[in-house]
N, C-alpha and C positions, 0 to 999 in steps of 0.2 A: 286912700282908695280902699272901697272895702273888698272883701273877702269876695262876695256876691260878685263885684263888680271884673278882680282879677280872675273870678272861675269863668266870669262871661267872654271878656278876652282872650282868654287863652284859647276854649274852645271855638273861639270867630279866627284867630291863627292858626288852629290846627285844621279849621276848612278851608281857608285860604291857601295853606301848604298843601294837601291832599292829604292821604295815608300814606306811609310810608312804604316802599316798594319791598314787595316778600324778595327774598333772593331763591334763587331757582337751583335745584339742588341736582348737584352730579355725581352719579357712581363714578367710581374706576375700580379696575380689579386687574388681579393678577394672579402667579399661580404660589410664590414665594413664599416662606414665612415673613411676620410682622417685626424684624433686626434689619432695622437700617443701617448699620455698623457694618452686618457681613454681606445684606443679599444686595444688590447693585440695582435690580430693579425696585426694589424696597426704597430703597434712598435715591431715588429719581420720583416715585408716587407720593415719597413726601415732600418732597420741594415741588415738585408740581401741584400738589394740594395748597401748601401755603405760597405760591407763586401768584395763582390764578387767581386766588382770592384778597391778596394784598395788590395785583394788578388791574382788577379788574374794578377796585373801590369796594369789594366785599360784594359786590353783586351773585356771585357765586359761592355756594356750600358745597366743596367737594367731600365726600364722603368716601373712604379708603374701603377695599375687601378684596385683604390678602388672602393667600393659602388658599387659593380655589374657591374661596368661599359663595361663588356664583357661577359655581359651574367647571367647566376643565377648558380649553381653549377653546376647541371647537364650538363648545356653547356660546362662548365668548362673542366668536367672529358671526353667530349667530343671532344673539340678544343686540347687536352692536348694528345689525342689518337693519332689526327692526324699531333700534329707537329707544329700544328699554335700556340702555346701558352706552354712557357718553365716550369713556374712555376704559380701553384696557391694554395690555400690553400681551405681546402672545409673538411666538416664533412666526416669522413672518411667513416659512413653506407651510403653517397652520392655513393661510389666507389663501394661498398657490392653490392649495390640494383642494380647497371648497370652491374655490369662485377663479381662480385668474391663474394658471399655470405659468406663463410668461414670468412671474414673480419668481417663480424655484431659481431664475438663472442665477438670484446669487448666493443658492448656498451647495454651489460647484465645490468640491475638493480644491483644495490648495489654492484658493483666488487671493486671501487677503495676508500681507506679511507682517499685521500689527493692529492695533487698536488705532496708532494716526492713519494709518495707512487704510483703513475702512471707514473712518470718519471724512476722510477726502474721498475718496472714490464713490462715496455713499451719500453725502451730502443731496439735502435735496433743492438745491440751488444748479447743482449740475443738470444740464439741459436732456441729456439721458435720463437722469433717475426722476426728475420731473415731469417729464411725457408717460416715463412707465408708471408713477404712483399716480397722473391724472386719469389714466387708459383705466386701471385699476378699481379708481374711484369712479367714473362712468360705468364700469361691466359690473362692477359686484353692490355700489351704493357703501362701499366702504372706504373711506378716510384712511392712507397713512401717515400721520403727522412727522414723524421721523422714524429712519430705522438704526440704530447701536449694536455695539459689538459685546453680544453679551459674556461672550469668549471663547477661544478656542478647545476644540472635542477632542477631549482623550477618550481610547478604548480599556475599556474594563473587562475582565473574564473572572466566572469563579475558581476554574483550577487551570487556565493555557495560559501560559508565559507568550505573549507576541510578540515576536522581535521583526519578523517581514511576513509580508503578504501570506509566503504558503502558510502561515500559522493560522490564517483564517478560515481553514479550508473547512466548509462543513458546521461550521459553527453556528448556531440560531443566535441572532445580534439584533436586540430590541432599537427601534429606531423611529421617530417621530413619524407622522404621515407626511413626511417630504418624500416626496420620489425621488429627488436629487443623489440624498442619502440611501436611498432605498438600493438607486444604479451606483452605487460607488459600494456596497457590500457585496451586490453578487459580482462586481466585476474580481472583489477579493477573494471569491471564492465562496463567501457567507450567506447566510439565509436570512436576510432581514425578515423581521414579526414588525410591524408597527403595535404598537401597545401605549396607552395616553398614561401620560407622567405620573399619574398619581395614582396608577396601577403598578407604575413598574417593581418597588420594591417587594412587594406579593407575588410578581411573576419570576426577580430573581431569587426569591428565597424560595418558592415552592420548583424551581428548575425547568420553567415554558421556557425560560432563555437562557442561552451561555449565559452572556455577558451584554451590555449596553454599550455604548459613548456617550460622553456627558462632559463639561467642561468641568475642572478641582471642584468648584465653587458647589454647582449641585450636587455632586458627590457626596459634598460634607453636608449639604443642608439636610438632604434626605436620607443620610445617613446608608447608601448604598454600599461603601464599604466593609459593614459587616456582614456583607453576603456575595463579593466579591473580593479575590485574594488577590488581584493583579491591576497593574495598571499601565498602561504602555501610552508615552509623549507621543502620541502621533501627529497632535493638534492638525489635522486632517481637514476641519473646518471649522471657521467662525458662526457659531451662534449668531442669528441674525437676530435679533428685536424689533420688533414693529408695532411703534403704540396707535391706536387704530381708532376713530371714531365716526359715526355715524356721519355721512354722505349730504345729506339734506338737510338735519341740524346746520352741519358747520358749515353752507353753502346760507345759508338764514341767520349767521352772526353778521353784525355790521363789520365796516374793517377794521374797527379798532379794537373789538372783542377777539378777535382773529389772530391781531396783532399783538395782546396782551400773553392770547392763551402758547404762541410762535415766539414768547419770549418766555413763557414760563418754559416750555419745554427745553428752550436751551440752556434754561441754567438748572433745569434738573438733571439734562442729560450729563451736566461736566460732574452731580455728582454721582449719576450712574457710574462714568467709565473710570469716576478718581476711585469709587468702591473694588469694582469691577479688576483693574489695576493691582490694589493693594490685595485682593483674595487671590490673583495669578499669582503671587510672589507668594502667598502663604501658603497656599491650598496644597501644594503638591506634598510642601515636609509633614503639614498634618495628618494628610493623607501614610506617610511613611507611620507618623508618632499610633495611628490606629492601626500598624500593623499590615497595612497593604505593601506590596513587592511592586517598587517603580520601577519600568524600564525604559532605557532612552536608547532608542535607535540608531545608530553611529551614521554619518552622511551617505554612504551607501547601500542602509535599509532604509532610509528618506527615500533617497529616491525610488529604489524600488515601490515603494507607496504611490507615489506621485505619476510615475510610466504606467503603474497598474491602473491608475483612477482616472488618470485629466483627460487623454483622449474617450476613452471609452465615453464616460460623461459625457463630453463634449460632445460628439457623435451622435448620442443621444438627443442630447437638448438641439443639436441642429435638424436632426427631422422630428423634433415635436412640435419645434417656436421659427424654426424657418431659420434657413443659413444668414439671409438677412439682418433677423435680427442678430442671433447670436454672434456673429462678424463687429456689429454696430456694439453690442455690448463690449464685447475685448479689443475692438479698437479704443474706446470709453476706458476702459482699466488700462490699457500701452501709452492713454495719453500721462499718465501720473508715475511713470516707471522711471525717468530721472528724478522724480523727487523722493524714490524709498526703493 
């Protein structure tokens, strides 16, 4: 055969196969540095990146952009409304405070007693969290694919040692735009600032704020440490995670792209929470090794935390979300109380 006649075959097969299908490329972002060894949501964005893309047959190019590098969350939950941006991951009272209140119910003070114990109750195969993340997705056009325990918040100051509540008295205590958190500082007595994450270590070094909460993990990423001297275990509450996508996109995947990208997530999220995990068990002594003053509350400065925060909260959130729900919600967490 000649030369002539294989260059004419080939291209008689390659119009009989078509062109080869582009693959369709997806942002994610987040707010993290780029060390999947210590950030948890780092090392959940990259097995989700190579998840999607080995499940899906390579149909999809996920594209990473860590460190905020697209904005701060808010933008996030905003770019994610309109389409420009497929996934990202963001505090989920982020998603509360702009579009769906109902959402803040679960980053209440003291709800969750561990990483298992907020991956059961959190699930969203539970008939609760499933009605609330569909309601969700109808009112704001935003997607929560799963929510994680990014970990529990400890309080920071640059010069108050806190050992129980009165120590809060007066204090300016930078704190996400969750409202949740917002009612559980002044119920300590403190003046929450809401201030966005990647402002905050300029607002404790120049003194707009005492101090923050933040779980070990951020502490050390962002290095807030060297501008706060204290650190008190309050773990007060669990960091919610909420990776978020577009509404109408993922309502426009077949079921089986759905079901690929519901299987990448799961095996990113086991290595969010293994990351997640191993920085709880590190974070606090490095925390010590830079010189920060840890303090651990003895069982009845706990509680005092706890009498000062759960009803008040609660109280709250039942004339904002209706006794109804809120009932229906902690019936939902009582049902999982013999298993933890």
């Amino acid at each position: 055969m000649t030369y002539g006649m294989k260059a004419a075959l080939l291209a008689s097969a390659m119009l009989v196969a078509g062109p080869l299908a582009a693959q369709e490329r997806l942002k994610a972002t987040w707010t993290d540095p780029d060390d999947p060894t210590t950030a948890p949501v780092t090392a959940y964005m990259h097995v989700l990146e190579d998840q999607v893309e080995r499940l899906t047959g390579d149909a999809y190019d996920v594209e990473l952009y860590p460190n905020g590098q697209l904005g701060d969350q808010r933008a996030m939950v905003q770019q994610v409304s309109r389409g420009s941006l497929h996934f990202a991951n963001i505090a989920s009272g982020v998603l509360a405070s702009l579009g769906y209140p109902e959402l803040g119910i679960v980053d209440m003070p003291f709800l969750f007693k561990s990483r298992a114990h907020f991956n059961a109750t959190m699930n969203r195969d539970n008939p609760f969290i499933a009605k609330l993340l569909d309601d969700v997705a109808a009112e704001t056009g935003v997607r929560v694919i799963s929510l994680h325990p990014y970990g529990f918040r400890n309080m920071t100051t640059k010069d108050t040692a806190v050992m129980e509540p009165a120590d809060m008295d007066g204090l300016r205590m930078r704190t996400m735009e969750v409202v949740p958190h917002q009612k559980m500082m002044e119920a300590l007595g403190a003046t929450p600032v809401p201030i966005p994450y990647l402002e905050l270590y300029t607002s404790l070094q120049t003194g707009v704020v005492d101090g923050q909460e933040n779980p070990p993990s951020n502490i050390i990423m962002q290095r807030f440490y060297q501008v706060q001297g204290h650190m008190t275990e309050t773990q007060h509450v669990m960091t919610v995670g909420a990776v978020i996508t577009n509404e109408e996109w993922w309502q426009g995947l077949d079921e089986g792209e759905r079901k690929a990208i519901l299987a990448a997530d799961a095996e990113a999220s086991l290595a969010h929470d293994g990351i997640g995990a191993v920085q709880d068990l590190l974070g606090v002594q490095t925390l010590r090794d830079e010189g920060v003053e840890v303090h651990t509350p003895g069982p009845e400065q706990m509680e005092a935390f706890r009498a000062a925060t759960v009803e008040p909260t609660k109280a709250w959130a039942s004339e904002q979300f209706g006794e109804e729900f809120v009932s229906e919600f902690f019936a939902h967490m009582a049902g999982f109380d013999a298993r933890f």
